[in-house]
N, C-alpha and C positions, 0 to 999 in steps of 0.2 A: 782530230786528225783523221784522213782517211789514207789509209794503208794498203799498199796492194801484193799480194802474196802471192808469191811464184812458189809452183815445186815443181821443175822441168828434169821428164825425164829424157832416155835415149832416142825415143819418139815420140814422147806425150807432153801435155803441158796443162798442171792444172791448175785453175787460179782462183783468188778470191779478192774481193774490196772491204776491207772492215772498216767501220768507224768507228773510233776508241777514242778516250785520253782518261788523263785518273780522274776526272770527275763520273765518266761514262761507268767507267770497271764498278766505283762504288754503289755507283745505283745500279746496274746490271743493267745498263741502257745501252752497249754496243750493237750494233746492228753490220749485220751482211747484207752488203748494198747489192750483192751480186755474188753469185760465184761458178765455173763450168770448169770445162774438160775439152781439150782438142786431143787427137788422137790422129794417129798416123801421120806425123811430121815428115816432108819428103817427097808424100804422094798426096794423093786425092785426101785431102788432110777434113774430120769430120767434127765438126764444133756443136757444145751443146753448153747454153748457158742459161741460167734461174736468176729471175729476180722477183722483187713483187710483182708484175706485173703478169709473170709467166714463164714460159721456158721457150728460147729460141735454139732454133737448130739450123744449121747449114752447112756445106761442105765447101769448101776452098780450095785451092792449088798455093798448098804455104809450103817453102822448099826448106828451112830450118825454123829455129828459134826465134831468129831475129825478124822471121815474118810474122811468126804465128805469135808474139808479144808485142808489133807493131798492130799487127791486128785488132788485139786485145783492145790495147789504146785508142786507136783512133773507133771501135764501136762501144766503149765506155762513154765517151765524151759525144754520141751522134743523139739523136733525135728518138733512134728505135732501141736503144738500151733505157730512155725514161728515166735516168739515174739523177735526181734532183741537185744532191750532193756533189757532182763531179760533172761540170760543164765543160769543164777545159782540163790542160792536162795541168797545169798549175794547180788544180784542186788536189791532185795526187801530193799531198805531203812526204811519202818515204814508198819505198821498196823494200819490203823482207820477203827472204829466200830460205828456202829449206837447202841446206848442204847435207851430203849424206855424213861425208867423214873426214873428222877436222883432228884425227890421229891424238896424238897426245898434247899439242901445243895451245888447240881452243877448245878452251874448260868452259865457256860460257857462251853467249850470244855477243858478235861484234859488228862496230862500223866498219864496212868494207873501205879497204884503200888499197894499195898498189904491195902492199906488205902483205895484205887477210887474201888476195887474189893469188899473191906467190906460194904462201904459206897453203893456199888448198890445192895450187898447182901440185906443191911438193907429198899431197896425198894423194894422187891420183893412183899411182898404181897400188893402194889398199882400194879402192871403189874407183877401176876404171871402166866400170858401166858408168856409174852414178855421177862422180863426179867432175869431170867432163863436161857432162850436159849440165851442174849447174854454173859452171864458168859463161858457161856460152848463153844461160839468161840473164846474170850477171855485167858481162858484155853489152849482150844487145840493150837492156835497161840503160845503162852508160851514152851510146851510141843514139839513139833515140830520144829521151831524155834531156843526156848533157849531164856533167860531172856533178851539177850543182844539186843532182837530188840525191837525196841523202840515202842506202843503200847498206842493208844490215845483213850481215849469216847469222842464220840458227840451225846449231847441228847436231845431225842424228846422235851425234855419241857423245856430246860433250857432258847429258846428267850421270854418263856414268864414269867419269872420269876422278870421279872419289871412291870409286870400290877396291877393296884393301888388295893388297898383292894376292893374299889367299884365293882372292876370286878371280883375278886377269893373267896371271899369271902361266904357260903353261907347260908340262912337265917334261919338256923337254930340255938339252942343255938349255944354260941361264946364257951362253954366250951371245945366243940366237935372238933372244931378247935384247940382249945390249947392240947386237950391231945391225942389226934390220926393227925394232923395236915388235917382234910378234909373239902379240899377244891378244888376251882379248875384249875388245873394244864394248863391245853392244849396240845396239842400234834400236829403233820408236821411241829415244832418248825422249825427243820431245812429246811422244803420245802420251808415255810413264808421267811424266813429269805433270803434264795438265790432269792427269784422272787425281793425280796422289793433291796437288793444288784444290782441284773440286771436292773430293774425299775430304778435305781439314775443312772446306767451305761447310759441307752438310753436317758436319758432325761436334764444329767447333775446336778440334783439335789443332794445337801448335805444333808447326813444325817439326820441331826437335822429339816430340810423341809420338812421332807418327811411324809405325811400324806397320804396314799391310805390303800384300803381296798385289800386284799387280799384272792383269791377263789382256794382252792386245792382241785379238784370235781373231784373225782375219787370213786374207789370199798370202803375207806374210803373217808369222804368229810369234811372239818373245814374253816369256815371262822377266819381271825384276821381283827382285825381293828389297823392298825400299826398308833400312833403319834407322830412324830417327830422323826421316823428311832426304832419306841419300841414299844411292842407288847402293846398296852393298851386294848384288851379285846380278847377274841377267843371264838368258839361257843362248842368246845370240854371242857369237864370239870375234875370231879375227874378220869372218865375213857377214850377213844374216846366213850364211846356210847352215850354223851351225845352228841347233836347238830343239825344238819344237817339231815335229809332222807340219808341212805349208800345203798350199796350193800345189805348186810345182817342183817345193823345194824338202831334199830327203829326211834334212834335219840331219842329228846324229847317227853316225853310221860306223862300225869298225873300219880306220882305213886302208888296213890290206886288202879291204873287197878293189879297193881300184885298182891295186896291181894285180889280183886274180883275173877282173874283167879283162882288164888291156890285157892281158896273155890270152884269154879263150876268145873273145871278138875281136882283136888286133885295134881295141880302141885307143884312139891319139889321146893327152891329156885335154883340148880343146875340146875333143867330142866326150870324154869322161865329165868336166864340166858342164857341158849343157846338159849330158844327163841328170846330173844332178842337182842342178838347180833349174833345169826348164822339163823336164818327159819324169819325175819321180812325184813325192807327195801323194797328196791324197790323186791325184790327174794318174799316176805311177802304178798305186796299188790298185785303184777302180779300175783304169782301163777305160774310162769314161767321161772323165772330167776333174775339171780343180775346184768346182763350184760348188760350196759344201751345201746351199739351196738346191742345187739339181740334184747333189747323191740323196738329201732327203727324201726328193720325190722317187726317184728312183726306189728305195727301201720300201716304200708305202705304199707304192703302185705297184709294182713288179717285185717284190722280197728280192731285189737283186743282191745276191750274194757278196760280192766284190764290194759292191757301195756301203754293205752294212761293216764289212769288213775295217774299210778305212775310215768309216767314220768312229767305229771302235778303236784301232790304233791312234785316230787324232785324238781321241778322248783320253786314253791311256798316257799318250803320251805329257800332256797337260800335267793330266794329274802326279804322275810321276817328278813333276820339278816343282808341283806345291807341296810334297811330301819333301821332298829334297831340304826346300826354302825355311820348310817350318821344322828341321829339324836342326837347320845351321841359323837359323833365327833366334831358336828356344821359343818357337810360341810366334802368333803374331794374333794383331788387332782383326783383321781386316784380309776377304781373299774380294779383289773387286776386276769385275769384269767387263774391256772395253773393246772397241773394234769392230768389224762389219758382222763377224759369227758374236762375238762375246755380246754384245749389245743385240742382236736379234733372236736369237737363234736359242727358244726357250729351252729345244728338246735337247742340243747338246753342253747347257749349262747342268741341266739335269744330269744325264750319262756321264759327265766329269768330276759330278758332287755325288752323288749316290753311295757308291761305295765308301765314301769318307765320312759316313756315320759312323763306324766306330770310335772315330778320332771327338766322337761327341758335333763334327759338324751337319746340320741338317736345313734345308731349303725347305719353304712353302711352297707347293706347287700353285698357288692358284695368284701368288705375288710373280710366281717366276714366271710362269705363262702370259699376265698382265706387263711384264718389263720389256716391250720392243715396243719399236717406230721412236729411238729416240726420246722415249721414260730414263727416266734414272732413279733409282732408291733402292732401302731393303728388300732382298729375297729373300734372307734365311728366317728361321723361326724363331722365336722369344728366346728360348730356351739354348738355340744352338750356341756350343761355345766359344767359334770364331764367327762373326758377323760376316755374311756375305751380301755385296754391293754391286750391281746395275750402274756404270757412269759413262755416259758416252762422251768418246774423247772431242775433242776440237782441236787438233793440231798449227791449225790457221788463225785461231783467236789467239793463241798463244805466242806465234810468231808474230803478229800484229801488233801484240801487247809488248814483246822484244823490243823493236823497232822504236815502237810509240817511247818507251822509257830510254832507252838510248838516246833518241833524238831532245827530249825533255833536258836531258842531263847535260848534254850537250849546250843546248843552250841556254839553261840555267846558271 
């Protein structure tokens, strides 16, 4: 089957074509026939797409979604995409989409219909950035298309939708919970979920065994503490800004600082907001950026003060919810690390594990430095007594594989 994977955001749209079915998964013969990135939805809209063949780029005048997915389509199926697989659009067998937040009601990956469309309707205001813009790829896929293709959600929160009250829960009145349901959610649902899948792959482990911690450190950042193959706690909560040090976003913060601010700047909640989720993080404390590649070079070029600062707080911070994890765990298998910084980024897997020799855990340097461009495997030492792991996630194989099994089921 070949699958095509949206995740549309508020102006971006990024996609991918996978070929799967379960004879492909067991031999690990799935292939990405394709995959890019449009950017700036609206305006001079900038397209960049990989296939074998190469990487094409051009910029366009696509005024929403439903251009920039119309687009998509008609250069899948043209002569200069060279995509063997997909001549017409009839070769598209299904649609899977990344939905941000499918609130308490979807626990798992569904066939969209007029009921899964209402039902993420009625999350919109938990993710009214997010979800939104996936209604409106969802749409235009319909619209374009035609009802008869078969059209799956897979959503950011639904693997943590088995985490005990202890962890969602929070300490605020319970009524607040009962009658607005806020609480908290999680979200890289689906990043967690494919490392902890790959994780059992490499190591043999069953489900039900599976206890590690999982690290998706990127431009967003969220730890879970997976036990027994199920999300039992994450550091993202009713929004992502909760958790982790991000790119742009504060993470944990006391929240009387907001009403100190609005009283000393006369800031609105809307401008409190973008502060802290678009002008904080590491962008926030450096003074210089969100790109934890640029604060490196910055440190090593120029000892910039500020850069080394926050790459210390993001390290810190990390580490502070693997302590957390492994103490409300009792122990785990497994600390594994995925995402744009977690999978590249040898010198800040180092600075996050260092200190946590006394706990008996200890990394190789010369595996750890060896694990980027997309390696996966052991970095810790023989000896260490929590194994640490290298898995780069695939978020789009995984929804692919949603889709593919759905659609199977279906008509099986």
């Amino acid at each position: 089957m070949n699958i095509l994977v949206l995740n549309c955001g508020s102006s971006s749209l990024k996609f991918q074509i996978i070929k799967t079915d379960r004879s492909l998964i067991a031999s690990n013969g799935e292939k990405t026939l394709a995959k890019g990135l449009i950017e700036r939805i609206g305006s001079s809209s900038l397209i960049s797409v990989e296939t074998k063949k190469g990487t094409y780029r051009n910029a366009e005048a696509l005024r929403n979604h439903r251009d920039a997915i119309g687009w998509i389509l008609k250069w899948l199926i043209s002569d200069v995409s060279g995509i063997e697989e997909v001549k017409s659009l009839s070769d598209i067998d299904a649609v899977g989409h990344r939905v941000v937040h499918g609130g308490e009601r979807f626990k798992s990956s569904v066939r969209i219909d007029s009921a899964v469309i209402q039902g993420i309707e009625d999350c919109i205001e938990l993710a009214p950035l997010h979800n939104p813009a996936n209604l409106s790829g969802i749409r235009a896929v319909e619209e374009i298309l035609g009802p008869g293709v078969s059209q799956v959600a897979v959503f950011d929160t639904s693997f943590h939708t088995d985490m005990p009250q202890t962890s969602y829960l929070y300490a605020i009145p319970y009524q607040y919970y009962r009658r607005y349901r806020i609480r908290r959610y999680g979200f890289h649902g689906t990043s967690h979920r494919y490392v902890a899948y790959r994780y059992r792959q490499l190591t043999g482990k069953e489900k039900d065994a599976t206890d590690i911690i999982t690290l998706h450190l990127g431009n967003g950042a969220s730890a879970c503490a997976i036990k027994g193959g199920k999300s039992f706690d994450t550091s993202m909560g009713m929004t992502p800004l909760e958790g982790m040090v991000m790119g742009t976003r504060s993470g944990d913060i006391d929240p009387a600082i907001l009403d100190y601010l609005s009283g000393k700047e006369g800031l609105s909640l809307d401008a409190l907001d973008t502060l802290l989720n678009k002008q904080s993080g590491l962008l926030g404390i450096s003074g210089l950026t969100n790109d934890m590649r640029e604060l490196l070079d910055e440190e090593r070029e120029n000892s910039d003060r500020r850069a080394t600062l926050a790459i210390d707080i993001f390290a810190k911070r990390v580490r502070k919810y693997i302590g957390a994890y492994l103490a409300e765990m009792d122990g785990t298998d497994a600390i594994v690390f995925a995402g744009g910084i977690g999978e590249n980024a040898a010198d800040i897997r180092r600075r996050i594990m260092r200190p946590m020799r006394a706990l008996g855990i200890e990394i190789d340097q010369k595996l750890n430095e060896a694990m980027t461009g997309g390696k996966e495997g052991l970095i810790s030492t023989e000896g260490s007594k929590i194994q640490v792991w290298v898995v780069p996630t695939n978020e789009e194989l995984l929804i692919a594989r949603d889709a593919m099994r759905l659609l199977s089921k279906d008509e099986g």
